[in-house]
N, C-alpha and C positions, 0 to 999 in steps of 0.2 A: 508426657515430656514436660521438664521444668521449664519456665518463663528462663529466656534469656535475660541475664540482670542489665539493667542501665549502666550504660558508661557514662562519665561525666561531661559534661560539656564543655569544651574548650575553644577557646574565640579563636574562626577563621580571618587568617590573614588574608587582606583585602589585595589585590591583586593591584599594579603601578598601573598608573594612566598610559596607554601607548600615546607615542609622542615622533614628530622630528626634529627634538630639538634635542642636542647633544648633551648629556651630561661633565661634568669636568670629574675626572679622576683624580684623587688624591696622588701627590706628589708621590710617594713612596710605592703606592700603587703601579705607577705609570713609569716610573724607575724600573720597576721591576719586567714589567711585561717588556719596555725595550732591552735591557740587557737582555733577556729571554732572547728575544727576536734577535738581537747581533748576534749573538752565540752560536746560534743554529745555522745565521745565515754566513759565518765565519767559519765553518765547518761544514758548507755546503749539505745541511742536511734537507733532506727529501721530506717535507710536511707543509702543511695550510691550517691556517686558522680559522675557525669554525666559530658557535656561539653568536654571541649578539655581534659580536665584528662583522662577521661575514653576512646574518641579517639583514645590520643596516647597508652594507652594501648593495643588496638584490631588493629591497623591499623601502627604504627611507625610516624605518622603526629605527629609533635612538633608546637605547635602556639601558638601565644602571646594571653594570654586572660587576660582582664581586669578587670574578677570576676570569683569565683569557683560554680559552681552549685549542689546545691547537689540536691537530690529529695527523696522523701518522702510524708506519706500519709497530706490528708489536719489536719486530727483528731490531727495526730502527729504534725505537722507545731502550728496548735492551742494551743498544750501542749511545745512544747517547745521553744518559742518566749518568754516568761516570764522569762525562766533560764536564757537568754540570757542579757534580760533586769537587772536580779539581780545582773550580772558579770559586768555589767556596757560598755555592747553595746548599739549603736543605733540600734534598729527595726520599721520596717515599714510596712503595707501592701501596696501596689500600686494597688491590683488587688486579693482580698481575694476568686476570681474564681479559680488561682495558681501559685500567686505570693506572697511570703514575701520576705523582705531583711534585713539583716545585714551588719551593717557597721560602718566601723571608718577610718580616717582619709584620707577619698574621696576614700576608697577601700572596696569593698561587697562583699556580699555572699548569693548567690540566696538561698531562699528555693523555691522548685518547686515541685508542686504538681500535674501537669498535665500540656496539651495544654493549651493554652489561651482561644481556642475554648471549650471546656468541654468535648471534644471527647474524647479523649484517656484521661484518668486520672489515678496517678497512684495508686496500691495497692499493700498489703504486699506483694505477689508475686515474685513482683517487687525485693523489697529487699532482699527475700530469695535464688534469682539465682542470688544475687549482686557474683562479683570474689573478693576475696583478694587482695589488694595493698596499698604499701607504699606511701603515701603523703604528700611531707612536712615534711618525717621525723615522720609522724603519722601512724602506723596502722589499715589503712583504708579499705576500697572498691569503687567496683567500677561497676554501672550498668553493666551485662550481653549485648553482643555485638545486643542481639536481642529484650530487652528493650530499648537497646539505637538508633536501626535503628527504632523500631515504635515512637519513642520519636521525631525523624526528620521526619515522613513522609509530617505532616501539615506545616513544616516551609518552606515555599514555594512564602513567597511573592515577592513582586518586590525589596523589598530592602533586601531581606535578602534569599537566594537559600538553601538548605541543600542536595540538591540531589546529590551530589558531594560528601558529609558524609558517606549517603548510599554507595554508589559507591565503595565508598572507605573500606567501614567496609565487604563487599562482597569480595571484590578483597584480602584484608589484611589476612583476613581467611581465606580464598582460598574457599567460600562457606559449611566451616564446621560449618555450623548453624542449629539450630532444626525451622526449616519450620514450621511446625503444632505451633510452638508457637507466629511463627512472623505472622502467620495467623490469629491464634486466638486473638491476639493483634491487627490485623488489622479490622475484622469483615467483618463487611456489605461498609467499604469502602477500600475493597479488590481492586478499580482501582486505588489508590493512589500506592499500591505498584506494583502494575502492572505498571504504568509510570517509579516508579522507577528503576525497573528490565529493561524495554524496555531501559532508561538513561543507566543502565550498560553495558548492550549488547552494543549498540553503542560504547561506551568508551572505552570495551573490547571484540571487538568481537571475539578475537581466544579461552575465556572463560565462553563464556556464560556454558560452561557445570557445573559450581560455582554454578547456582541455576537448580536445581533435573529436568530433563525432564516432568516429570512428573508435577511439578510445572506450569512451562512455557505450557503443552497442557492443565492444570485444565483452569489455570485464562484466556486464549487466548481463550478457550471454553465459558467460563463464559462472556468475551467482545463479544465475534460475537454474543452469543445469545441475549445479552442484546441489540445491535443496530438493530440486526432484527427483535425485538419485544419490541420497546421502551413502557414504562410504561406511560400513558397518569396522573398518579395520581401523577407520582414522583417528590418532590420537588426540587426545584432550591436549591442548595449546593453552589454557590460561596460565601457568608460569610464565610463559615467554611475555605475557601481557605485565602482569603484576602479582608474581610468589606469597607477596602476602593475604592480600584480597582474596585470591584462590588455594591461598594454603589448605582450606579447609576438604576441598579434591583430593591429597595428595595425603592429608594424614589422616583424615576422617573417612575418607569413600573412596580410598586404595586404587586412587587413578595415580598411572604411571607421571612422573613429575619430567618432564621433555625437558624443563632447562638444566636441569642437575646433566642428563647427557648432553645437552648442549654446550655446553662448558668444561667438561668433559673434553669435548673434540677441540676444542678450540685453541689455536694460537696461547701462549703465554709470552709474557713479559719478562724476561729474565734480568737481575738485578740483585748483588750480593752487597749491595751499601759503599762498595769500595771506588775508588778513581779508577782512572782508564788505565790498561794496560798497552802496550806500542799496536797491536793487533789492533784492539778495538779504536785506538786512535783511525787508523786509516780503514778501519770500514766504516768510521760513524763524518769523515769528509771524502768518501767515497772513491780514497785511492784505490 
């Protein structure tokens, strides 16, 4: 077998100081995320904001972000992309599995509909345990602390960590979270949060007692059983982790790729570039 060749070295970017103390957004910037925020709430749209907004809300972490996230369902993203277009934004989809954006003058606004992966996606739910908060000066919300930790569980790859999110939305609460729902959000891939929790304890070990005893002996019961009686049928899951890190699975050693069907099944974002038609007017202010 040949030596794999050297790649070159490129300087890692050092990662911000966490802080609580707020950063100021650029005037244009901060223009935009409110008119965002009126528009939506002018048209009685059903979403919450996500990202470092809703962070610093649950945890005191103040960070520089370079666009506002908001989240909501795909149907909804579908219906209200056009309003946007008629105000006289740019809209885009990059990725109608759940991604849209909004933008103007080199500054955006994610609409986000779920993972990248198709895993977790989100639903009215979602929005209905959104909390109250001011943003921008708008009358807002903002994801629930336990929509917003299953929203991190997948963002795990090499260039981008979220476990440290978790960590922190754990610790910042002091574990006053409804478990059965960060479960139920989590599902069948209940060892993601299990890593996560194991990351916590680490980071805080004199508080592991932040997530329920009972917790920590379900899922610790649920990993020993599963390694001493591994499933001979179960599929390779590193796509859903990070596709390119584990590309080499799926084109080299002809394991099945789980996110291509994942995506596959999943919700889309429907969006033809055009303004709203009278229909889509009144489903996207929810006549």
């Amino acid at each position: 077998m040949e030596d794999c060749k050297a790649t070159p070295k490129h300087e890692v970017p050092t990662a911000a100081l966490t802080s609580s103390t707020p950063s100021v957004l650029p005037e244009q910037q901060e223009d935009l995320f409110r008119e965002v925020l009126l528009l939506l709430e002018s048209i009685n749209c059903s979403y919450a904001v996500a990202g470092a907004f809703a962070l610093r809300r649950h945890t005191g972490i103040c960070r520089d972000t370079k666009d506002m996230d908001v989240f909501l369902t795909s149907e909804t993203a579908s219906q209200v992309l056009p309003r946007f277009v008629e105000q006289g934004f740019q809209c885009e989809v990059p990725d109608p599995n759940w991604l849209a954006k909004v933008h103007r003058d080199g500054y955006f606004v994610d609409l986000i509909t779920g993972m990248s992966n198709g895993v977790i996606v989100v639903q009215d739910s979602w929005i209905q345990r959104s909390h109250p908060a001011r943003l921008c000066g708008v009358e807002s919300r903002v994801l629930a602390p336990e929509e917003l930790l299953a929203s991190k569980l997948f963002v795990t790859r090499r260039e981008r960590f979220d476990g440290s999110d978790i960590a922190h939305i754990i610790y910042g609460t002091r574990g006053k979270l409804d478990w059965d729902r960060i479960l139920a959000l989590t599902g069948e891939h209940w060892e993601l949060l299990l890593w996560s929790l194991v990351l916590f304890r680490y980071v805080y070990p004199a508080n592991s007692d932040y997530v329920p005893q009972t917790l920590w002996e379900n899922l610790l019961g649920q990993f020993a059983d599963a390694v001493r009686s591994p499933n001979p049928d179960a599929k390779f899951r590193g796509t859903l982790i990070d596709d390119a890190i584990f590309a080499i699975d799926v084109e080299e050693w002809g394991l099945v790729n789980l996110l291509a069907e994942q995506r596959i099944r999943s919700s889309k974002i429907q969006y033809d570039g055009k303004g709203p038609d009278s229909s889509e007017c009144s489903a996207a202010a929810g006549e």
